[in-house]
C-alpha positions in Angstrom: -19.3 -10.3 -6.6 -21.1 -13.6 -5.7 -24.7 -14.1 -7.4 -27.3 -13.3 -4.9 -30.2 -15.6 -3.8 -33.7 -14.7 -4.6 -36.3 -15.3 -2.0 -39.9 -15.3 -1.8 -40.9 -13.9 1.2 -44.3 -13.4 2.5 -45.2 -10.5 5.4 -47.8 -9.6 7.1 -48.9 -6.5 5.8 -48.3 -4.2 8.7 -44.6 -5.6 9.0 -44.5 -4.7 5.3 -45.6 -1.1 5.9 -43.6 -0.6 8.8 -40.1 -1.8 6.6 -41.5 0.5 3.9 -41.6 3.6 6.3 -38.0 2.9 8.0 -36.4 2.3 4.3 -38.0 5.7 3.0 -36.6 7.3 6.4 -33.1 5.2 5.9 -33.1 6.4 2.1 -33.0 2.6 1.3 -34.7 0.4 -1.0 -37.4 -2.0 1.0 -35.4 -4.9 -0.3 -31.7 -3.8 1.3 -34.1 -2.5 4.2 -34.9 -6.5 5.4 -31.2 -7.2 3.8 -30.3 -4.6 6.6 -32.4 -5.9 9.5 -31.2 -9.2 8.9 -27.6 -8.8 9.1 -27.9 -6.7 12.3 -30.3 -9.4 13.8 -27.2 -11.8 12.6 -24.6 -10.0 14.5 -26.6 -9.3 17.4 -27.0 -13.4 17.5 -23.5 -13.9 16.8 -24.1 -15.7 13.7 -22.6 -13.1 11.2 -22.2 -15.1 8.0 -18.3 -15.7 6.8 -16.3 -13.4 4.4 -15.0 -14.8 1.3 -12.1 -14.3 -0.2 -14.1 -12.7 -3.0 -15.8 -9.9 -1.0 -12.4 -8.7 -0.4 -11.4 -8.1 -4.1 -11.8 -4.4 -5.0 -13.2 -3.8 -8.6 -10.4 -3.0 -10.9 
């Protein structure tokens, strides 16, 4: 698996709160919540970042 990109990231503290209540309710950590949101905003744009080769390879 690639390494992933760290990111500071700065929120208002209600948009914090909120993404803390729907990860609890999702069973998520807050950090794959956003990961979450983002991807769906993505694809919802049609912007969906690219596979690589590599995030095809199962784990031996």
């Amino acid at each position: 698996m690639p390494e992933r990109k760290k990111l500071l990231l700065r929120l208002d503290p209600a948009v914090y709160e909120a993404i803390a209540r729907w990860a609890a309710d999702d069973l998520r950590s807050i950090n794959a919540q956003i990961e979450y949101a983002l991807r769906r905003a993505l694809k919802e744009a049609g912007r969906e970042p690219r596979r690589s080769p590599e995030d095809d390879k199962s784990p031996d």
